[in-house]
C-alpha positions as CSV (number, residue, x, y, z in Angstrom):
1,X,35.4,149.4,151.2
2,X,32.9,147.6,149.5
3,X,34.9,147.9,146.1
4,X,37.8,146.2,148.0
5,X,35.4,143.4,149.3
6,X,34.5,143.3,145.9
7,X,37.4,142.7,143.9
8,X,39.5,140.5,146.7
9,X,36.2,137.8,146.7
10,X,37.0,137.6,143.1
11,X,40.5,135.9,144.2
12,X,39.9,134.5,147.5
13,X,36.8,133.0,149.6
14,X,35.9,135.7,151.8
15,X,33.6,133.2,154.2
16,X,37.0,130.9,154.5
17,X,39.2,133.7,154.9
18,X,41.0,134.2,158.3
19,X,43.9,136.0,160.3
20,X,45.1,132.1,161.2
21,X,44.8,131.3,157.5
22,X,47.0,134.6,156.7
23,X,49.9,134.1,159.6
24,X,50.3,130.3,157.9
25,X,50.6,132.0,154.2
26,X,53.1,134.2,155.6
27,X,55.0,131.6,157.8
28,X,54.8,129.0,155.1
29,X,56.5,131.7,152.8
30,X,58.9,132.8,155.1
31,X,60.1,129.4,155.3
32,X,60.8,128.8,151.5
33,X,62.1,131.9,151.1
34,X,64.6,131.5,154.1
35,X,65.7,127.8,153.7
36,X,65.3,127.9,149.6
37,X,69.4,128.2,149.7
38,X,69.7,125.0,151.5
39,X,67.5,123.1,149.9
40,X,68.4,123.4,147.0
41,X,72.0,122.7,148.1
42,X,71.0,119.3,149.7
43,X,69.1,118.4,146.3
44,X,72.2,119.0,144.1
45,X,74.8,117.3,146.7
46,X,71.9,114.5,146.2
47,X,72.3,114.4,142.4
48,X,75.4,115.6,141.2
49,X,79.2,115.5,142.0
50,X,79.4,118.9,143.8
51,X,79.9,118.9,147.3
52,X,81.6,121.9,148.9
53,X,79.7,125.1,148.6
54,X,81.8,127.2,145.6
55,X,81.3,124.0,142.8
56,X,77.4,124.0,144.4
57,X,76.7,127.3,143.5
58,X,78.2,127.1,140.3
59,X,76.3,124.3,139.1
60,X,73.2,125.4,136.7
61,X,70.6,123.8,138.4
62,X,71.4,126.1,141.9
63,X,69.7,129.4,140.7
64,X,66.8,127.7,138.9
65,X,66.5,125.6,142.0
66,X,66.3,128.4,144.4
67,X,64.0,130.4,142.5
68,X,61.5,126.9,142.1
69,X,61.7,126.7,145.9
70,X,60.4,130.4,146.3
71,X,57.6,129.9,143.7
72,X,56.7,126.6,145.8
73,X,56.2,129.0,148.9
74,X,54.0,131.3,147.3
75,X,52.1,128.9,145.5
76,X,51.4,127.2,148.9
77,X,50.8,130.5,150.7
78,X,48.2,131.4,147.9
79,X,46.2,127.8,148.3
80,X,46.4,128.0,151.9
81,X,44.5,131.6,151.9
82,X,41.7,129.2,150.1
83,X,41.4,131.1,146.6
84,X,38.5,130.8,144.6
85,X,37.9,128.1,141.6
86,X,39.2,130.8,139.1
87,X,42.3,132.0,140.9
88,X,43.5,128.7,141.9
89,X,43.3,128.0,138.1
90,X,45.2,130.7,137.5
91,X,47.8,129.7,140.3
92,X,47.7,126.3,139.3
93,X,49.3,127.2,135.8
94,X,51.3,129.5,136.7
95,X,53.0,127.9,139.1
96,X,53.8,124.8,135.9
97,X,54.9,127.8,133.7
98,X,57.4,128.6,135.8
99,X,58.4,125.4,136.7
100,X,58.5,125.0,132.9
101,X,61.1,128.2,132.1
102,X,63.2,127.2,134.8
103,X,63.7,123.8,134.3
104,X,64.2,125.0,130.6
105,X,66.9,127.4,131.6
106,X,68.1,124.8,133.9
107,X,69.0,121.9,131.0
108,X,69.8,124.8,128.3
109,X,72.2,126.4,131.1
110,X,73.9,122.7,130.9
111,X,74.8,122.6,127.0
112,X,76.0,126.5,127.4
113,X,79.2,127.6,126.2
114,X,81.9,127.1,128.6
115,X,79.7,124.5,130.7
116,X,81.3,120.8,131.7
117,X,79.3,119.6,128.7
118,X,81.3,122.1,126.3
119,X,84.7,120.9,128.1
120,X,83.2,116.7,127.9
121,X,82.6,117.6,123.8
122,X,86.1,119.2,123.4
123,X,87.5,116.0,125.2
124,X,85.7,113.6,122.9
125,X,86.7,115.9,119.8
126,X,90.2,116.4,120.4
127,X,91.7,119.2,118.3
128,X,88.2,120.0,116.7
129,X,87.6,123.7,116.3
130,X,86.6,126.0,118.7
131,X,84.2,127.9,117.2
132,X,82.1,124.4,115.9
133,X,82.4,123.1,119.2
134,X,80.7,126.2,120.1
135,X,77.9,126.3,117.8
136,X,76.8,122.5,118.4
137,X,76.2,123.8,122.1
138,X,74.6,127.1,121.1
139,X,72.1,124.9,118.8
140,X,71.6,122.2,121.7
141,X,70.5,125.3,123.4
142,X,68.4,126.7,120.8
143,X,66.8,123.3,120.4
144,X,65.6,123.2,124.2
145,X,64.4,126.1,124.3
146,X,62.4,125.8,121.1
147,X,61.1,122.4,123.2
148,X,60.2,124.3,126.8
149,X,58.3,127.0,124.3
150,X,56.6,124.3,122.7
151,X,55.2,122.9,126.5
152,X,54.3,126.1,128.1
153,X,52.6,127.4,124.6
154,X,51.0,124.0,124.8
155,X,50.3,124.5,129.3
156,X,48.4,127.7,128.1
157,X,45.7,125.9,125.9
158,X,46.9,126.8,122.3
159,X,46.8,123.7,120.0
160,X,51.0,122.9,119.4
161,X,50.2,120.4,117.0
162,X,48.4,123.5,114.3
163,X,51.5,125.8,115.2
164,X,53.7,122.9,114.3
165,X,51.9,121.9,111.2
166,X,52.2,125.8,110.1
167,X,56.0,125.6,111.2
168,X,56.1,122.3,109.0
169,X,55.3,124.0,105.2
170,X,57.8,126.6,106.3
171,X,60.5,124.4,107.0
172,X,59.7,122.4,103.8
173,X,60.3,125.8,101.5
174,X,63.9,126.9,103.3
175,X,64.8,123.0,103.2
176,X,64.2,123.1,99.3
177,X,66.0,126.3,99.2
178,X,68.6,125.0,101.7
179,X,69.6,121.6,100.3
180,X,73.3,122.7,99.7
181,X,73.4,124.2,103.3
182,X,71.8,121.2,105.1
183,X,74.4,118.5,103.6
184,X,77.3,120.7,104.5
185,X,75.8,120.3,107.8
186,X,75.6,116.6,107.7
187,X,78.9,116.4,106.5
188,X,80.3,118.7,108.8
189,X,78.3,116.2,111.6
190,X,79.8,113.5,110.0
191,X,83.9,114.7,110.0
192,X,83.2,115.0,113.6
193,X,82.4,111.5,114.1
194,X,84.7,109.8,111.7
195,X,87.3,112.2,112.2
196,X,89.6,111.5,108.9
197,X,91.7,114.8,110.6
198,X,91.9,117.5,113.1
199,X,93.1,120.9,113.3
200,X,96.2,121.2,112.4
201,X,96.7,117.5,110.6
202,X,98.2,118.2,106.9
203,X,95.8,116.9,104.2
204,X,95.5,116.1,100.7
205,X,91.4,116.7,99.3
206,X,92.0,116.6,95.8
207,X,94.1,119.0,94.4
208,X,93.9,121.0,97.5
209,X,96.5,120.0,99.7
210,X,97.7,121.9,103.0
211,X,97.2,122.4,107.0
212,X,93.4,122.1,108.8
213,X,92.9,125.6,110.2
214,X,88.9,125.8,110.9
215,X,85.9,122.9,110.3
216,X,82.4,125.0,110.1
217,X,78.9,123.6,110.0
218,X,79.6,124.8,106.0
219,X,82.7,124.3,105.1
220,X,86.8,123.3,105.9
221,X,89.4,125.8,106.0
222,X,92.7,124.9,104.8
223,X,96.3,127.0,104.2
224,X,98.3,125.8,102.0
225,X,101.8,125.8,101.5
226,X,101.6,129.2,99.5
227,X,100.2,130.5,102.6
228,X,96.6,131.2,100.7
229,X,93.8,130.1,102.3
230,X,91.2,127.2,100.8
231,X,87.6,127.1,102.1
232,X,86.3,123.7,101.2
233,X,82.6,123.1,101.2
234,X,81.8,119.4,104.2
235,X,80.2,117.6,101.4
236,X,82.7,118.6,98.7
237,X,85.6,116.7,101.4
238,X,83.2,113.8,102.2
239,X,82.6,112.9,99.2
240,X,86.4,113.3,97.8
241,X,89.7,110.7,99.1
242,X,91.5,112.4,102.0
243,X,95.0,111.7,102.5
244,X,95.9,112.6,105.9
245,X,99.8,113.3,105.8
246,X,99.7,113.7,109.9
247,X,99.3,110.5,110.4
248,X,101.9,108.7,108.6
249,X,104.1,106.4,111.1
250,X,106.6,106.2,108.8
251,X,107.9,107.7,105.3
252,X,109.1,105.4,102.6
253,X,112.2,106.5,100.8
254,X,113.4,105.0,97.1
255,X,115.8,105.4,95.2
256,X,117.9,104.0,92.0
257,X,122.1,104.8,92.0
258,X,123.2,104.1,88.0
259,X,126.7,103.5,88.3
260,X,128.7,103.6,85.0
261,X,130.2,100.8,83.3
262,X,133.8,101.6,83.9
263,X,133.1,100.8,87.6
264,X,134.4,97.4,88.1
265,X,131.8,94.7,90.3
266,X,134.3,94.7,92.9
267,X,133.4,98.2,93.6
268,X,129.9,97.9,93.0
269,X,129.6,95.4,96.0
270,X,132.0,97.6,98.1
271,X,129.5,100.6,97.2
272,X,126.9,97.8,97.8
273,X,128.0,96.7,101.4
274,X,129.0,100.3,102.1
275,X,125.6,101.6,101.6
276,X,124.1,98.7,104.0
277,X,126.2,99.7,106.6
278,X,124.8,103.4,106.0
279,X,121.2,102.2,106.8
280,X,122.1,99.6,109.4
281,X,123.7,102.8,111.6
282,X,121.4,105.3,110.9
283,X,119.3,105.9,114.2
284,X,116.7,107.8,111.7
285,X,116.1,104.2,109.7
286,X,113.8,102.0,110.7
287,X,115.9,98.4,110.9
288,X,112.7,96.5,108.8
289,X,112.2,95.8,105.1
290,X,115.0,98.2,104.1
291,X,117.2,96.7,100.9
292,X,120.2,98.0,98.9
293,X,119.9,95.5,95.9
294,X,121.9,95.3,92.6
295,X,118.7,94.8,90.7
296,X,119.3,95.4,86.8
297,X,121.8,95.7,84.4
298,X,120.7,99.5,82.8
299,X,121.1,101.3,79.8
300,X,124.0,103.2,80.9
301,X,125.1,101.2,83.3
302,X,124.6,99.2,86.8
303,X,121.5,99.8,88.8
304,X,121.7,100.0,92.6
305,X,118.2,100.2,94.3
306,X,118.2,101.8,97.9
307,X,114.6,101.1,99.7
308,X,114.2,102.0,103.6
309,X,111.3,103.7,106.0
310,X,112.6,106.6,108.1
311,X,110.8,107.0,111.2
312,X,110.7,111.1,110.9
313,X,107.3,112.4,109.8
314,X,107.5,116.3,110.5
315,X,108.2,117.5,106.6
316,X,110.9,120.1,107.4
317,X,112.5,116.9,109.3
318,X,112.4,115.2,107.0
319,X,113.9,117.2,104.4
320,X,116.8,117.7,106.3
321,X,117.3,114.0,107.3
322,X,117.4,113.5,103.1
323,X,120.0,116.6,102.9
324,X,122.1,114.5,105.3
325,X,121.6,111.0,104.0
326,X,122.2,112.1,100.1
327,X,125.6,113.4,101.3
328,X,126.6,110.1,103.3
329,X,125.8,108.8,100.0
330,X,128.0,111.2,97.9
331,X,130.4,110.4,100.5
332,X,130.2,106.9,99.7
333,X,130.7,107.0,96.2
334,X,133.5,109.8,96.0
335,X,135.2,107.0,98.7
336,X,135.6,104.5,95.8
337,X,135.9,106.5,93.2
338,X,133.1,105.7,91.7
339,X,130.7,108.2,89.2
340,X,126.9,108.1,87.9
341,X,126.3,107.0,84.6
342,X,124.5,109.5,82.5
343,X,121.7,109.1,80.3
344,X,124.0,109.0,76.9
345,X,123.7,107.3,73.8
346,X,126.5,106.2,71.3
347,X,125.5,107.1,67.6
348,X,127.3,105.2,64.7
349,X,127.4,106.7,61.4
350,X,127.7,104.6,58.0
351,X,130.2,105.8,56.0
C-alpha cells in the first residue's frame, strides 16, 4: 500500500487529492468525450461550407477535431486531480504534441489526393496530367509534415536550428549532384504556369513533333505520328520554341495554278472568276483576306495564285477538306479546257 502511495504522489498531490476532485475529472471527461461529435460539428459549420451532416464528416478537420476535443477532456480531468509540478509538465506538453500531430494531419489531410484541393488544382490546370497533379499534392503533404516534425521535435527541447544546419550540408551535396533533376523540376513548375500546351495539344519541340501524352516533374512525354513515344527532358522544352498546332484558329492554304501558254486570257479570267466563286461558296473558307490573283507571267506559262484560311484545324479534317477542294479545282479547269504547264524547256541546236 505504501508502494502505491508512493509512486501515485509522484504524479498527483496526495494532501489536495479528493473523491470531489475525482467525480469532476470523471464528469468533466465524460462530457468531452460525449459531446466531442458536436462540437466539433458546430466548429466546422462555423468555418467551412459544410452544413448537413454527410459533407461534415467528410471534411478533414472532423476526425482531428474530435480526437482534440477528447485530449482537451483528459487534459482537464488530469489538472483538475491537481498533479504535481513534474506531471503537469509532462501533461502540459503532451497535451501541445498532440495538438501539434493532429493539426498536422488536419492541413496535410487537405492537400491529399482526391481532396477539394486536388479537384481546385485540376480546375486551375485544365488537361494537366494526372499523375503531376498528384505528386504536387503528395509533396505539399510531405512538406507539412516535414514542418509539424520540425515544431514538435522543436516542443520536446531538441535544438531545430543544429538538426537543420546538419540537414543543410546534406541538401547542398544531392543539390550538386541533382542540378539536372532540380531544373527539370523548375521547368516542369514552370509549363504548369505558362501552359504553352496540355495533354493532348499537338506540338512541335524541335524536331520532335507529335501529341502531349504525360508532363512529369522530369520530363514530357510525347507520341508521335509513328506511334513511338518521345520523353523530353522540362528544361530541354523550356528552353527550345514550341509550336503548339492545337491551337491554330485557322490554317492558311497557298497555292500557285501554271496554266500553259496555249490558254487564251479569256479563259484564264473565266478560270480566274471561276475559282473566286469556288472560295466565295465554300462554308469551310473563311470569307477574309482570301485572293485568286493572276500574279506573274512564268517560265512556262501563266501564274494563278490561290491564297485563303480554312476554318478546319483537326489534321485528318483537314486533309480531307484539301482532297475535296483540289478536285473542285480539277473540276474547274477540265470545265474550260484548260491544262498545267509543265516545267519544259525548248533547246535550239546550231547547225
Amino acid at each position: 500500500m505504501e508502494k502505491v502511495k508512493e509512486i501515485f504522489s509522484t504524479f498527483f498531490d496526495i494532501n489536495a487529492f479528493s473523491i470531489k476532485n475525482l467525480i469532476i475529472a470523471i464528469i468533466i471527461l465524460a462530457f468531452f468525450f460525449i459531446f466531442k461529435g458536436l462540437f466539433s460539428r458546430i466548429i466546422i459549420k462555423i468555418f467551412s461550407k459544410s452544413k448537413d451532416k454527410e459533407s461534415i464528416k467528410k471534411n478533414s478537420f472532423f476526425k482531428p477535431l474530435k480526437l482534440f476535443f477528447c485530449s482537451l477532456g483528459l487534459y482537464l480531468a488530469l489538472t483538475s486531480l491537481n498533479p504535481t509540478i513534474f506531471f503537469k509538465s509532462i501533461i502540459i506538453k503532451a497535451f501541445k504534441l498532440i495538438v501539434i500531430i493532429l493539426t498536422t494531419y488536419a492541413i496535410g489531410k487537405l492537400v491529399s489526393p482526391n481532396s477539394k484541393f486536388e479537384k481546385a488544382l485540376r480546375k486551375k490546370m485544365n488537361k494537366a496530367n494526372d499523375g503531376m497533379i498528384k505528386t504536387i499534392c503528395k509533396t505539399l503533404k510531405i512538406v507539412i509534415y516535414i514542418v509539424g516534425a520540425l515544431i514538435a521535435i522543436s516542443e520536446l527541447g531538441f535544438n531545430v536550428s543544429t538538426l537543420l544546419a546538419g540537414i543543410g550540408i546534406g541538401g547542398v551535396a544531392i543539390a550538386l549532384a541533382a542540378q539536372d533533376t532540380a531544373s527539370n523540376v523548375i521547368a516542369a513548375l514552370m509549363i504548369i504556369l505558362d501552359k504553352p500546351f496540355e495533354i493532348g495539344d499537338w506540338i512541335c519541340v524541335g524536331t520532335i513533333e507529335g501529341s502531349v501524352e504525360e508532363v512529369t516533374f522530369r520530363s514530357t512525354r510525347i507520341r508521335e505520328a509513328q506511334n513511338t513515344i518521345v520523353s523530353i527532358p522540362n528544361s530541354t522544352i523550356i528552353n527550345n520554341n514550341i509550336t503548339n498546332w492545337s491551337r491554330l484558329q485557322k490554317r492558311k492554304i497557298s497555292m500557285n495554278l501554271v496554266l500553259d501558254f496555249n490558254t487564251s486570257l479569256k479563259t484564264v479570267a473565266d478560270v480566274q472568276n471561276d475559282l473566286l466563286i469556288l472560295i466565295e461558296q465554300e462554308e469551310n473558307i473563311i470569307k477574309d483576306g482570301y485572293y485568286v490573283k493572276f500574279d506573274q507571267i512564268a517560265a512556262n506559262g501563266f501564274n494563278l495564285k490561290i491564297f485563303f484560311y480554312t476554318s478546319i484545324i483537326n489534321y485528318t479534317d483537314y486533309l480531307t477538306f484539301l482532297d475535296n477542294i483540289n478536285f473542285k479545282i480539277m473540276n474547274i479547269l477540265q470545265k474550260h479546257k484548260c491544262n498545267l504547264a509543265y516545267d519544259t524547256k525548248t533547246l535550239y541546236i546550231k547547225k
